[in-house]
Structure formats: C-alpha cells, structure tokens
VEXKOLDREN-900819 format. One line per field, with one value per residue: residue in one letter; x, y, z of N, C-alpha, C, O in turn. Coordinates in Angstrom, 1 decimal. Example, Ala and Ser with C-alpha at 12.3 -4.5 7.8 and 13.67 -1.06 7.14 Angstrom:
% VEXKOLDREN-900819
r <- [A/S]
n.X <- [13.2/12.8]
n.Y <- [-5.7/-2.2]
n.Z <- [7.8/7.1]
ca.X <- [12.3/13.7]
ca.Y <- [-4.5/-1.1]
ca.Z <- [7.8/7.1]
c.X <- [13.2/12.9]
c.Y <- [-3.3/0.0]
c.Z <- [7.8/7.9]
o.X <- [14.2/13.4]
o.Y <- [-3.3/1.1]
o.Z <- [8.5/8.0]
This chain:
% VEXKOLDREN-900819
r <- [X/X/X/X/X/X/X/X/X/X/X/X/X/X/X/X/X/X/X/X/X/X/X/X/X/X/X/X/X/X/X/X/X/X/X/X/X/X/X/X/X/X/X/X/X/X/X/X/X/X/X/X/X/X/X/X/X/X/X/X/X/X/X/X/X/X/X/X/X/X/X/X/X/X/X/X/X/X/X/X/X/X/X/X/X/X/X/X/X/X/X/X/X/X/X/X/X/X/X/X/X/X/X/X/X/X/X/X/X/X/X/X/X/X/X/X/X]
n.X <- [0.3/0.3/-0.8/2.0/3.6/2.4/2.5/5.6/5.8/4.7/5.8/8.6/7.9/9.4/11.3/10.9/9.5/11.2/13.2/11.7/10.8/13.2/14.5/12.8/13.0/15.9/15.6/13.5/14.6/17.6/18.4/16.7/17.2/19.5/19.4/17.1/18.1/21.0/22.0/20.6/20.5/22.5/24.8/25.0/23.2/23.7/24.1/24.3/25.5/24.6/24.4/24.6/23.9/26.6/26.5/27.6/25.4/23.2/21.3/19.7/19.3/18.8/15.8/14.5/14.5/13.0/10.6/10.3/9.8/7.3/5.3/5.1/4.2/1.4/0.4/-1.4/-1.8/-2.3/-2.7/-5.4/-7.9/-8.2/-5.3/-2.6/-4.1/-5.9/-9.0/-12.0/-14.9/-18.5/-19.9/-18.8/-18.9/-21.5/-22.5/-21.4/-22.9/-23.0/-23.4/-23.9/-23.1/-22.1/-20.2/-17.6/-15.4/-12.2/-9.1/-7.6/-3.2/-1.7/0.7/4.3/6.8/8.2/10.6/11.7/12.1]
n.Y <- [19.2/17.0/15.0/14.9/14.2/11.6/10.8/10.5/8.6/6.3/6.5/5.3/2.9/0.2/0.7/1.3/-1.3/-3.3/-2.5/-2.9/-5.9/-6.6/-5.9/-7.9/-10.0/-10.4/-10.3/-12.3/-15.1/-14.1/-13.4/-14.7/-16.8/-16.8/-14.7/-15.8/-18.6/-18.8/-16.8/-16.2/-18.8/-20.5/-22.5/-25.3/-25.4/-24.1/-21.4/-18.2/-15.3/-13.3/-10.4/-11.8/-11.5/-11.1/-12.7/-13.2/-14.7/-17.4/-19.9/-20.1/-17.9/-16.2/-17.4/-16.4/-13.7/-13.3/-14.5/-12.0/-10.5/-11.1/-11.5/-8.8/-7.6/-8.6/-8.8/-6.9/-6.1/-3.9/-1.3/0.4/0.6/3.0/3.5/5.7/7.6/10.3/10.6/11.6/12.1/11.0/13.0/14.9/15.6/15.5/18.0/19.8/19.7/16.8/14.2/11.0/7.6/5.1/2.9/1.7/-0.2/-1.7/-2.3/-4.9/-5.3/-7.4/-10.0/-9.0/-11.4/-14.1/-13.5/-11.3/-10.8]
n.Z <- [-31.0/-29.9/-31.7/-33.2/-31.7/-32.1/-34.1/-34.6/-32.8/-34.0/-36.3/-35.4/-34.5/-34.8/-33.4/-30.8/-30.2/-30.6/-28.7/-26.5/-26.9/-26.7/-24.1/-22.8/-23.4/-22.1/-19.6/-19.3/-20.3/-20.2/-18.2/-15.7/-14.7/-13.6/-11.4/-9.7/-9.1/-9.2/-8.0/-5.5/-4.3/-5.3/-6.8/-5.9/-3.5/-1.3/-1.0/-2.6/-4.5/-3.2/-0.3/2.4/5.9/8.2/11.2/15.2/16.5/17.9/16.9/18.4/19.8/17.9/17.1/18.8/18.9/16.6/17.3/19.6/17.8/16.6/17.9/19.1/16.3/16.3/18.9/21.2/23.8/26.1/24.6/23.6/21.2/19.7/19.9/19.8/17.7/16.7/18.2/17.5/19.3/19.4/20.4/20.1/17.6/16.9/18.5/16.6/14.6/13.0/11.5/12.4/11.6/12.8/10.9/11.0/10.1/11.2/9.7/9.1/9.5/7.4/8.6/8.9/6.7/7.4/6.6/6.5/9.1]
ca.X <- [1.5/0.0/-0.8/3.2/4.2/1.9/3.1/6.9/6.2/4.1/7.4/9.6/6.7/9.8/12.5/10.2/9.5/13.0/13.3/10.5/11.3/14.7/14.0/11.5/14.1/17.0/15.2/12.8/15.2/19.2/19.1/16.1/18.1/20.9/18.7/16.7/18.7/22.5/22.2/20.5/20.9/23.7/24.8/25.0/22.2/24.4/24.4/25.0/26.5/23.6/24.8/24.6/24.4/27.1/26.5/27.5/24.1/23.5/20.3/18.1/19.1/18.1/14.7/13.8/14.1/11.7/9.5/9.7/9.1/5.8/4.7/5.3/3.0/0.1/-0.1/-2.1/-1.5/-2.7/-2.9/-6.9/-8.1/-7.6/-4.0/-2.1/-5.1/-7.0/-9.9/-13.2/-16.5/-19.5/-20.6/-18.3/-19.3/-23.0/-22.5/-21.4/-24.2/-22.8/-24.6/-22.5/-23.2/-20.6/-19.8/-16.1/-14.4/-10.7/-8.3/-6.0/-2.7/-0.5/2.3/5.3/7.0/9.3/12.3/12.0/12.2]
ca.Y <- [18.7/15.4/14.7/15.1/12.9/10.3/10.6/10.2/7.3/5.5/6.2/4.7/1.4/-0.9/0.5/0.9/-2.8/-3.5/-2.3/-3.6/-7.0/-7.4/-6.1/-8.9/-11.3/-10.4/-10.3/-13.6/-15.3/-14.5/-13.4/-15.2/-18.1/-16.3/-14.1/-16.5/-19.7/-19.0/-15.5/-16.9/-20.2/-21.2/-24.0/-26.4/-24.9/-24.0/-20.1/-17.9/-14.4/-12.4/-10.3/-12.5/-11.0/-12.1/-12.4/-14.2/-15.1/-18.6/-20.0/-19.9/-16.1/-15.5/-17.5/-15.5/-12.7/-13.3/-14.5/-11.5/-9.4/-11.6/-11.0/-7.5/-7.1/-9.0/-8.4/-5.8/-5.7/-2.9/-0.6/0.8/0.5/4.3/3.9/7.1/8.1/11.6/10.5/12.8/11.3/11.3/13.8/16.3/15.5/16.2/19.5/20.7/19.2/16.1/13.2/10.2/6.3/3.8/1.4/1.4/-1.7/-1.9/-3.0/-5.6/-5.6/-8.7/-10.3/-9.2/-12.7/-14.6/-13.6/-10.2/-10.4]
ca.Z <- [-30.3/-29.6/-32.8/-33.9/-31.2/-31.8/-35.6/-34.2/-32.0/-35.1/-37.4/-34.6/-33.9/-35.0/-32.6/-29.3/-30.2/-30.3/-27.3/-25.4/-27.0/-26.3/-22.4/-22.3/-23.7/-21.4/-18.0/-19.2/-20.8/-20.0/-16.6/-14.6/-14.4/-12.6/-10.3/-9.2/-8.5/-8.6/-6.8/-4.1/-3.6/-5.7/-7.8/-4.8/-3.2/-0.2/-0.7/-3.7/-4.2/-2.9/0.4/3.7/7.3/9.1/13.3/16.4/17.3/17.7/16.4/19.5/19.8/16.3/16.9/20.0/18.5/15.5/18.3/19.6/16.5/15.6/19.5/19.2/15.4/16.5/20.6/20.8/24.6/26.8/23.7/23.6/19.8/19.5/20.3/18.3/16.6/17.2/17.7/18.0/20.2/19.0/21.1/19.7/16.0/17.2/18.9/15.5/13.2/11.6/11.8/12.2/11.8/13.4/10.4/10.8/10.2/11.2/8.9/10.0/8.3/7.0/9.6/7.9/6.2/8.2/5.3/6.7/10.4]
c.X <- [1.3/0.2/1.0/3.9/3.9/2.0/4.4/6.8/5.5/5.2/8.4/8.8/8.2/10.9/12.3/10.1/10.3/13.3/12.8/11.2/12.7/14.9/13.5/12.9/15.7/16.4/14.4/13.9/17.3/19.3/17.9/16.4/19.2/20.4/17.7/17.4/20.0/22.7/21.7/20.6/21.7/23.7/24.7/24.0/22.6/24.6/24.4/25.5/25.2/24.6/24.4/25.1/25.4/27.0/27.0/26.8/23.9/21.7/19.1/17.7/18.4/16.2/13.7/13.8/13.1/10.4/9.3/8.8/7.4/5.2/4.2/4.2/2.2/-0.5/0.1/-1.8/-2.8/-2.6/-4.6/-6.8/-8.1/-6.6/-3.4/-2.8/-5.4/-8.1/-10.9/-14.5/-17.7/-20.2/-20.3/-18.8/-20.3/-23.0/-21.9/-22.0/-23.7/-23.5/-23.5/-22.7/-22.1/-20.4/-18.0/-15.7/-12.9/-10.2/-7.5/-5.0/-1.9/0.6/3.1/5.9/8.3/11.5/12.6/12.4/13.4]
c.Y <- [17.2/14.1/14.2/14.0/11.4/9.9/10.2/8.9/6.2/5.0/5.5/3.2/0.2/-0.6/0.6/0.0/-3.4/-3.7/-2.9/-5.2/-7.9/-7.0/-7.1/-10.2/-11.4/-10.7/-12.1/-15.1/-15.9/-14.4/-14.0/-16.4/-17.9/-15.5/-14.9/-17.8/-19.6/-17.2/-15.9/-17.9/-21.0/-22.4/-24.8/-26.0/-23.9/-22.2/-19.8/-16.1/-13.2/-12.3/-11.0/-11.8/-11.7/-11.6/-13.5/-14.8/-16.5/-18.5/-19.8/-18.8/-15.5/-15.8/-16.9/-14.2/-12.3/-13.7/-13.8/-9.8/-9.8/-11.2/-9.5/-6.7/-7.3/-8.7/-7.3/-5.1/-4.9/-1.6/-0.5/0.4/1.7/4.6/4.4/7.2/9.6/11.0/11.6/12.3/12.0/12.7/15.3/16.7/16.0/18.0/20.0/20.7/18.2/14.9/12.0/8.4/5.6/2.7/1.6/0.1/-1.5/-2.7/-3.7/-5.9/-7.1/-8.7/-10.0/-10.9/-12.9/-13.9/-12.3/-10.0/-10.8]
c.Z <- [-30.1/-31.0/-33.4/-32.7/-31.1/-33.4/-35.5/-33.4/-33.5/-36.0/-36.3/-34.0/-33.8/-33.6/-31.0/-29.4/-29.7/-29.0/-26.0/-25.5/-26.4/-24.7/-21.8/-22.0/-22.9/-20.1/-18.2/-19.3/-20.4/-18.6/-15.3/-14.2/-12.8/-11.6/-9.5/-8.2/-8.4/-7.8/-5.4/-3.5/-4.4/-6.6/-7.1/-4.1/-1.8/0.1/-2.4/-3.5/-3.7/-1.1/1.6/5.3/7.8/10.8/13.9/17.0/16.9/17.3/16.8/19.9/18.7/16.7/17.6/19.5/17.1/16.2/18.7/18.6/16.4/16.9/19.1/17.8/15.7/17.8/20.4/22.4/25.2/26.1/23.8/21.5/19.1/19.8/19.6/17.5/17.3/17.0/18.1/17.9/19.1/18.9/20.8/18.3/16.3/17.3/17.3/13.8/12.7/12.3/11.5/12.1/11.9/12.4/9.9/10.8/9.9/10.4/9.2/9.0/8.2/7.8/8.2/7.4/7.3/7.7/6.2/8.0/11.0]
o.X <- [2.2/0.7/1.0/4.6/4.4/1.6/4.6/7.7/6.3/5.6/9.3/9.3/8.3/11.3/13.1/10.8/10.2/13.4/13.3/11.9/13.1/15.5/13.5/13.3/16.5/16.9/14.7/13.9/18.0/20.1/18.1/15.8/19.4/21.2/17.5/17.3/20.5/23.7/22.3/20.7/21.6/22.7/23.8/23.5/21.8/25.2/24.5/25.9/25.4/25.3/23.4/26.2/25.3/27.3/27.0/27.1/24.3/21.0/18.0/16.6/17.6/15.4/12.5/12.7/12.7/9.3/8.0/7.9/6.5/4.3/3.0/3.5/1.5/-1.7/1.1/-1.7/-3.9/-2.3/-5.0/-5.8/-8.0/-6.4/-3.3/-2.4/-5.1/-8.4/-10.6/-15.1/-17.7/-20.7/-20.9/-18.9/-20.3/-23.4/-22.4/-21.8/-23.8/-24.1/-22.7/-21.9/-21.3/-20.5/-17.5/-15.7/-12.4/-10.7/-6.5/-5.3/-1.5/1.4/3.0/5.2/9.0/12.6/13.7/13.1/13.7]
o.Y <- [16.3/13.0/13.1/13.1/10.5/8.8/9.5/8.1/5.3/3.9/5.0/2.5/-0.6/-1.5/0.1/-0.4/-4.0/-4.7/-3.3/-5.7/-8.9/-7.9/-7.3/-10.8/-12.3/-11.7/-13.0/-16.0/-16.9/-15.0/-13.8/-17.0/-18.5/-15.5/-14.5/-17.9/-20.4/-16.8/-15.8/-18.0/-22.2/-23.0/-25.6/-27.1/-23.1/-21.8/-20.7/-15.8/-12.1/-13.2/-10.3/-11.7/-12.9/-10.5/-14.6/-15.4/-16.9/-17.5/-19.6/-18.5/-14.5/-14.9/-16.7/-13.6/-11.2/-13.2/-13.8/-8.8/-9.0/-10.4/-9.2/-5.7/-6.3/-8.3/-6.7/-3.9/-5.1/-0.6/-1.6/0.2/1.7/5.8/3.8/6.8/9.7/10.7/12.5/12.0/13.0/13.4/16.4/17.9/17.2/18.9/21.1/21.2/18.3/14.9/12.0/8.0/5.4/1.6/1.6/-0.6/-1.3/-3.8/-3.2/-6.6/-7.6/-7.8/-10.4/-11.8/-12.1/-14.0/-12.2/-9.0/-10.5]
o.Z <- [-30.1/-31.2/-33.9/-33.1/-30.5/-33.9/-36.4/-33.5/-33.8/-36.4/-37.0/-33.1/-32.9/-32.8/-30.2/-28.5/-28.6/-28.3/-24.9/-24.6/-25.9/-24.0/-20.6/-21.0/-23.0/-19.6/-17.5/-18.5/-20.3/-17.8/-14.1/-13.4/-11.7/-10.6/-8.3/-7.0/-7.6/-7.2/-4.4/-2.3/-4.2/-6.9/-7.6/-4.2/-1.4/1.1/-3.2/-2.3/-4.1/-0.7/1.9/5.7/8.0/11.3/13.4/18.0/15.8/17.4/16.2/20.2/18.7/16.7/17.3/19.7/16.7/15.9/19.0/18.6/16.2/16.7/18.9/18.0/15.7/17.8/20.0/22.4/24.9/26.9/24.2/20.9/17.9/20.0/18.5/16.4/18.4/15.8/18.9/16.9/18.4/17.9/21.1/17.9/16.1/16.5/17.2/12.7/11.5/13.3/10.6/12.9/10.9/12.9/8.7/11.8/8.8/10.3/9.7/8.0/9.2/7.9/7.0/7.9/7.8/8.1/6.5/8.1/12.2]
C-alpha cells in the first residue's frame, strides 16, 4: 500500500510542486503586501480595513484597565505558591515508599503583549 502511494505521489512530483509553488507565490508574493500594511494600517497609515473595537472609553479608562490586567498577571498577591494545585507533602509521599528529591523549578510564563490586553 505504501509502496503504490509513494509511486502515485512520484508520478504527480510536478503537480504537488505546482501547488506548493504557487501557495508560496500567492501568500509571499501577492498578498503579504496587503495583509501586512494596507489591512492594518492602511495607505495613510491612519487605520485599514481590519475589524476595530469601537467604545466610549476615553484613554485614561482604557489605560487603567491594561494596568490593571498587567497587575493582575504578575501580582502574585496573597496567593501561597500552591495556589489551585493538589499538592501532596512529603510526608505523604514517604508513608507510601517513594522517595522524593525537591528540584522543582517553577516556570514563569510570558506577560501577555500589550496588543492583547
């Protein structure tokens, strides 16, 4: 079975090409022009046709509230470092044979980007 499909893709090498090629050549090509610079920031630079929130919020409302988003990922607060985890003590691991060495290192993740908040 393998064999016969890997004899069918061999006889088809020019039109998967094709294919591949001219995907490459439309995205690199015709449309990263237009998805990059006139979808989002336009001919004048002033906007382009990509969708735009519209609010009432004036700018200082907007900025408070991304201040407090970035507050809110990083401050850790009065959260413990097992906050919503299960965790299970030592002491319990023991009582049932395992043998346990502490080299955990927490992962810290990436502030989301300002675009997002």
């Amino acid at each position: 079975m393998e064999k016969l499909l890997f004899k069918n893709a061999m006889n088809a090498k020019w039109v998967i090409g094709g294919f591949f090629l001219g995907t490459l050549y439309l995205q690199q090509v015709s449309w990263k022009n237009q998805l990059l610079y006139q979808d989002v920031f336009g001919f004048d630079g002033n906007g382009g046709r990509m969708l735009k929130i519209i609010t009432n919020l004036t700018d200082e409302e907007m900025s408070r509230m991304k201040f407090v988003r970035r507050l809110a990922w990083h401050w850790r607060g009065t959260r413990q470092s097992g906050y919503g985890k299960d965790n299970i003590s030592g002491e319990e691991l023991a009582d049932r044979g395992i043998k346990w060495e502490d080299k955990y290192c927490e992962y810290v993740k990436r502030p989301p980007h300002d675009k997002y908040l």
